[in-house]
N, C-alpha and C positions, 0 to 999 in steps of 0.2 A: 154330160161332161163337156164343156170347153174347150173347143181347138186349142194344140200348142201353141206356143208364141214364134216369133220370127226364131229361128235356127236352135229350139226347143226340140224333146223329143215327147217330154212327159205333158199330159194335157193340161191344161191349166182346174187349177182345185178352184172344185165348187166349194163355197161357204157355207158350209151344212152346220156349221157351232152352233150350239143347244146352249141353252141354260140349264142351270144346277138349283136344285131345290131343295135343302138337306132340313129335316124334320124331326129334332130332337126333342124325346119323350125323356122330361129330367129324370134320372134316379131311376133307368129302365129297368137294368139291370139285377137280380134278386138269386136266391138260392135255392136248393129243391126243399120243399116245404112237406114236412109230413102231413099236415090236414089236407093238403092237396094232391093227395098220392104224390108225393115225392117229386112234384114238378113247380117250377117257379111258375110266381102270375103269371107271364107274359104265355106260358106252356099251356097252362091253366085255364087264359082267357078264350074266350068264342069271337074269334077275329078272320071272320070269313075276307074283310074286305082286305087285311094284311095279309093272309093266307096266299088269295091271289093274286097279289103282286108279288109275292116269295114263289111261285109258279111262273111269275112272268121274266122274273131276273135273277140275280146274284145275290147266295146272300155268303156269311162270314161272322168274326167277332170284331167286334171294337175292343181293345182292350188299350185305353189314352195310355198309360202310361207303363204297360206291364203288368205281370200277374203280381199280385197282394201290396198295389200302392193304390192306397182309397185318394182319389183326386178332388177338390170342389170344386161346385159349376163352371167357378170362374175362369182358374188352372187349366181345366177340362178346354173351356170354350176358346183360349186363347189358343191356346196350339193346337185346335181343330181350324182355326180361323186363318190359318198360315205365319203366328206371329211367336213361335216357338223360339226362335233366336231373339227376341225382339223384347230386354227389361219388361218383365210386369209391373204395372203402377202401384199394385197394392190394388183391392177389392173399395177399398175405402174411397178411393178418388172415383171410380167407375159408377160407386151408388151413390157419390156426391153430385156426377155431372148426371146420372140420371134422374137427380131430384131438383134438374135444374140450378146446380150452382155452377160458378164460376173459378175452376181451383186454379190457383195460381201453380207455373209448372215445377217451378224453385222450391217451392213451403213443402215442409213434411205436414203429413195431415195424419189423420186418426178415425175410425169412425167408434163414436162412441154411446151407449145406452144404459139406462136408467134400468137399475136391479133391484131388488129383495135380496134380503140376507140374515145370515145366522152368522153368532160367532162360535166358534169349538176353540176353548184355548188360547193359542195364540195365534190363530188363524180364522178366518172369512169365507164363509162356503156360503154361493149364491142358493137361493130358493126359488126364485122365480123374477118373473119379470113386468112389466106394462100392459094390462089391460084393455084393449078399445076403448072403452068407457070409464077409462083415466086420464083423458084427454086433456083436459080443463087441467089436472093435477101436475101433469106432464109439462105441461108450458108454460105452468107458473113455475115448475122446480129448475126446468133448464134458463128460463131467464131468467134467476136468482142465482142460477152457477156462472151467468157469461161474466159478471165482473170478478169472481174470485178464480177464474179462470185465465183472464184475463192480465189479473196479477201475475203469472207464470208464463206469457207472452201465450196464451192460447186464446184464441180468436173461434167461438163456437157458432157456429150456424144449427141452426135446426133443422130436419128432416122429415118431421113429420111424423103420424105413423105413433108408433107404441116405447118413446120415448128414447128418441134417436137422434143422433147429431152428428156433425163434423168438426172435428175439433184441426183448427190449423196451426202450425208451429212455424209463423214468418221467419226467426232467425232462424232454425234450423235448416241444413239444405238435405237431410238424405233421413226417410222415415224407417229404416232398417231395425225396426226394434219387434220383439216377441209380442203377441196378445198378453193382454189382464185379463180378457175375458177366459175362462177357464174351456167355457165350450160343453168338455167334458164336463158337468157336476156335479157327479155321481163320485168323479175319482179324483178329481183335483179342487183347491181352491183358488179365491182371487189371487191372481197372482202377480210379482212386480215384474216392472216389464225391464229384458235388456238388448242390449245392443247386441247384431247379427253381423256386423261390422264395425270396426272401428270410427268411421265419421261419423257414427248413428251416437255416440257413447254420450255428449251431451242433451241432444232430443231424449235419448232413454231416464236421464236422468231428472229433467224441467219435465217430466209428463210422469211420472212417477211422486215429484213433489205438486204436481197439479191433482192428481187422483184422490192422493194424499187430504190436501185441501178443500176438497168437493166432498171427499166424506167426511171431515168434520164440520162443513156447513149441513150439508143434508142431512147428519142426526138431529141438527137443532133446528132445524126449519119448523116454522109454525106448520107450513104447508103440510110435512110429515106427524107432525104433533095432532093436524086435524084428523088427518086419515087412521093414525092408532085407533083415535076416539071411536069414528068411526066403525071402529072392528075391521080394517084395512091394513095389510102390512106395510110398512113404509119404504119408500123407494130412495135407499139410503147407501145405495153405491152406485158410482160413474165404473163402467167397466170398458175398455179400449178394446181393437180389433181392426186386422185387416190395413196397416199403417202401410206409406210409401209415399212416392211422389211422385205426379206426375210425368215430369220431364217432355221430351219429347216424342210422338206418337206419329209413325208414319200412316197415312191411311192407308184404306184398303183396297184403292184403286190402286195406290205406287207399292202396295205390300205385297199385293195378289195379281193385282196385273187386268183383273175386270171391276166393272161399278158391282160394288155390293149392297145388299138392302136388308133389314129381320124387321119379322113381324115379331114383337116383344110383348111379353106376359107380365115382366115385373120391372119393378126400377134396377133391377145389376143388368138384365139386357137392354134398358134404354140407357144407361151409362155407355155399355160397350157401344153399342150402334153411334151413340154422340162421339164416344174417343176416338171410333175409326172412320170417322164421319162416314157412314152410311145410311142410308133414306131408310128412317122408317117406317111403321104403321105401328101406334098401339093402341093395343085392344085388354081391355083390363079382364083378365078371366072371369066367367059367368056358370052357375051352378049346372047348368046342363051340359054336359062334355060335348053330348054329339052337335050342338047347335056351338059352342066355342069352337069345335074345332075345325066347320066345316067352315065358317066367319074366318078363320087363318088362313086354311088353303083360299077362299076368295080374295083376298090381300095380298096376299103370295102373287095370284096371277096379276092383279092390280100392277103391283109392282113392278112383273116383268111387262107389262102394257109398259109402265114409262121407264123401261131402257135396262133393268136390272140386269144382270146375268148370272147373279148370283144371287137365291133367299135363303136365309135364316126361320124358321120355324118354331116358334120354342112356345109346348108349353109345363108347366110346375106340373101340374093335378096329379102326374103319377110319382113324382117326388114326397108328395104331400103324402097319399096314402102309404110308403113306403114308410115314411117316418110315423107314421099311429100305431107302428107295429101288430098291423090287422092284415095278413095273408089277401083272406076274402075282400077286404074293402080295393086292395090293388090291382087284383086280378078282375074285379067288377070298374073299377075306371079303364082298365085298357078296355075292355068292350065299348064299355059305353066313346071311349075313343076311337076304336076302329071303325066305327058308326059313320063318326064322321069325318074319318078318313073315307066315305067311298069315292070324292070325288078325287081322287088322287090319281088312282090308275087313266081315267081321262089327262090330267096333267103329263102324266108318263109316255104316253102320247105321240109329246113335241118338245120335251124337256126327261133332264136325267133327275131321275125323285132318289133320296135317301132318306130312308129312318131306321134312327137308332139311336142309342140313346149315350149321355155324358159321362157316366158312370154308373155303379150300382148301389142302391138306397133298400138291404134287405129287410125283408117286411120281417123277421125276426131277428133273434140273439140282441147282442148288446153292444152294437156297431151299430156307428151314422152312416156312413159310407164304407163302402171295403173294395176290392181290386177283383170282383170277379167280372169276367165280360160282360157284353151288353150283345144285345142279337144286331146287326146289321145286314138290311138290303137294300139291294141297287138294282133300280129298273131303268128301262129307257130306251132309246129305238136302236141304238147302238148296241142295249146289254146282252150278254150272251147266259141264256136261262139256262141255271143248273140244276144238279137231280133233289134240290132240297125242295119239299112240298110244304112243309108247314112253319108259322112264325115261331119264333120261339129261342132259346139257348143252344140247349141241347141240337136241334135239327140243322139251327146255323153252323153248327160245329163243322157239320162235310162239307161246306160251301167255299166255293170259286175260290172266293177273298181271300179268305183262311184269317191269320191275325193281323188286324191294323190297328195302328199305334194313330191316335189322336193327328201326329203332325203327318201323316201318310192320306190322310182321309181325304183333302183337299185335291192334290196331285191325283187321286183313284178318280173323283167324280168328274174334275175337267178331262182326266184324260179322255174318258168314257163321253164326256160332251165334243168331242175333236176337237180339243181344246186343250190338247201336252203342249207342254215348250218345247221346240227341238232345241235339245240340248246342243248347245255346241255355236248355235245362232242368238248373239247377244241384239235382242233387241231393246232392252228397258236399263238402266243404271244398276238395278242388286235383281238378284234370283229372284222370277216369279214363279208360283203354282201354275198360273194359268195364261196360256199364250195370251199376251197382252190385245187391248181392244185397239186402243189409240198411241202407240208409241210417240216420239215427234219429229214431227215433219222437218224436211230440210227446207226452208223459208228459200222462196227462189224469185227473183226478180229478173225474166225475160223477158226483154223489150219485144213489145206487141210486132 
């Protein structure tokens, strides 16, 4: 410890602030499963290396927004991120700037993709969607929509991918309108989009008569005419999703108070990392979990090698098996992920580690997402280990934490890094999570 200072009493604090390393397993979250005696994956899985770090620290629930509100990633990610007060853009801008575009902050935008469909009546129920190896098919249809799209002031960029684009609306300023993509397909159809505010009412209306027009070009397209022939369903609706506008975006230095960095799995986390401008690393996920995931935590430390003090973690794989509705296949990736988590507890070390996950993706019933918890633990040289022994739901239940809410998560890991804000002590212009790195100096000009 550090001598007082001149006519001090208290000794002067050592700088022991830790970084934060938060490692989110998408879609962790799941329900007790009867072929698994009655316990979710995660209870299910053989996860010696999570096990003991749930031995070595705290664990709890996450539950982002409360019991039985099903959240996506994105929702999820933002007000874990500390940006809970802070306009969402809309999902559609985040996967536009992670595909590399350029969204202008004014234009309402859209992201939009290439469907199959039936009609019943007098309605449009999608069947499916863009194949990989519809490629070729895919970018001749969307570049045969940019001009009759075009007619309705919409400006389409491509994305890439299984027949997906961003559709921008120059005149309009506020993207506040409902999905056309149904989502659900089972219980809804196409549907027309409206306004969720009033400035939204004429964007709802030119993108409604754009949709409009995209599916009467796409039934007559030769392009589709080939692919019947073929024995190929034809991809003969444009469906929207995900609408807003950019605006303005504070980062995540002036939003959080330290440099942030994520190692990213897909284009919605390299959108978010680019909006909040954060350094990142991407690594495209790779079929052997334990070798992708220990490729992460090496990136991770990368990162805090140059200055981070905050990483991001993310990756899909256990979202992915959640949605095949196969128990076994989810509870067999968290293993093969715990794998390569072991180098984690090493990181834990000299930094505060968290995992747990965004929400819950059950590997059964007839739900995408639902509102049950997710397990969360917290390790780190500071944390104080509680009597929960094994990872899991259930086990997390008696732990430290208890319930954290998505925008709480932030404030738990910094505190735990010596890294609270003392309340009370305005050092940065709005609230941070995290006692700031570099507030600003008073520029001082004392003659030598």
């Amino acid at each position: 410890m550090k001598p007082a200072g001149y006519g001090e009493t208290q000794p002067r604090l050592d700088d022991d602030r830790q970084p934060v390393v938060l490692v989110i397993l998408d879609g962790l979250g799941d329900r007790p499963i009867p072929q698994l005696g009655g316990r979710t994956p995660a209870e299910a899985a053989h996860t010696p290396h999570l096990d003991a770090l749930v031995r070595r620290g705290a664990s709890g629930w996450h539950l982002p927004f409360g019991w039985g509100r099903a959240p996506a990633s994105e929702l999820a990610h933002w007000a874990m991120f500390g940006y809970a007060d802070v306009p969402f853009p809309g999902r559609a801008v985040l996967e536009a700037l992670g595909g590399g575009l350029d969204v202008d902050p004014d234009s309402a935008v859209t992201h939009a993709s290439l469907r199959t469909s039936r009609v019943d009546g007098n309605t449009l129920t999608l069947t499916g969607r863009a194949r990989p190896d519809d490629l070729d098919d895919v970018t001749d249809l969307l570049t045969g929509l940019a001009p009759v799209l075009r007619e309705h002031g919409m400006i389409l960029h491509q994305l890439g991918g299984r027949g997906e684009a961003l559709l921008c609306s120059p005149a309009h300023h506020s993207g506040a309108v409902t999905d056309s993509d149904p989502l659900f397909e089972t219980f809804h159809p196409w549907m027309r989009p409206v306004p969720t505010a009033p400035e939204a009412a004429a964007f709802a209306d030119a993108l409604t008569a754009a949709l409009l027009a995209a599916r009467t070009w796409l039934r007559t397209s030769d392009i589709n005419t080939r692919r019947v022939a073929r024995g190929l369903p034809a991809l003969d609706v444009l469906t929207t999703k995900w609408s807003g506008r950019r605006g303005t975006i504070p980062s995540f230095l002036d939003q959080v108070g330290v440099t942030g960095a994520a190692v990213t799995s897909t284009r919605l986390y390299q959108g978010i990392a680019t909006a909040l401008d954060m350094t990142s690393i991407h690594l495209a996920p790779v079929d052997d979990l334990e070798t992708d995931m220990a490729a992460r935590l090496d990136a991770a430390e990368r990162l805090i090698d140059d200055g981070a003090r905050f990483v991001h973690v993310h990756t899909k794989a256990t979202d992915d098996a959640g949605h095949t509705k196969q128990p076994f296949a989810k509870r067999d990736v968290l293993h093969a992920i715990d794998r390569g988590l072991a180098g984690l507890g090493e990181i834990a070390e000299r930094a505060v580690v968290a995992v747990t996950g965004d929400h819950a993706t059950p590997s059964t019933h007839g739900v995408m997402h639902a509102g049950e918890p997710t397990p969360l633990l917290v390790a780190g040289p500071t944390v104080r280990p509680d009597d929960v022994t094994e990872w899991g739901e259930l086990p997390a239940r008696s732990g430290w934490w208890g319930r954290v809410h998505a925008a709480e998560l932030l404030p738990l890991l910094f505190g735990q890094a010596n890294r609270p804000v003392f309340m009370g002590h305005r050092i940065t212009a709005g609230p941070v999570p995290a006692l700031a790195d570099s507030p600003e100096a008073m520029p001082i000009h004392d003659p030598p």
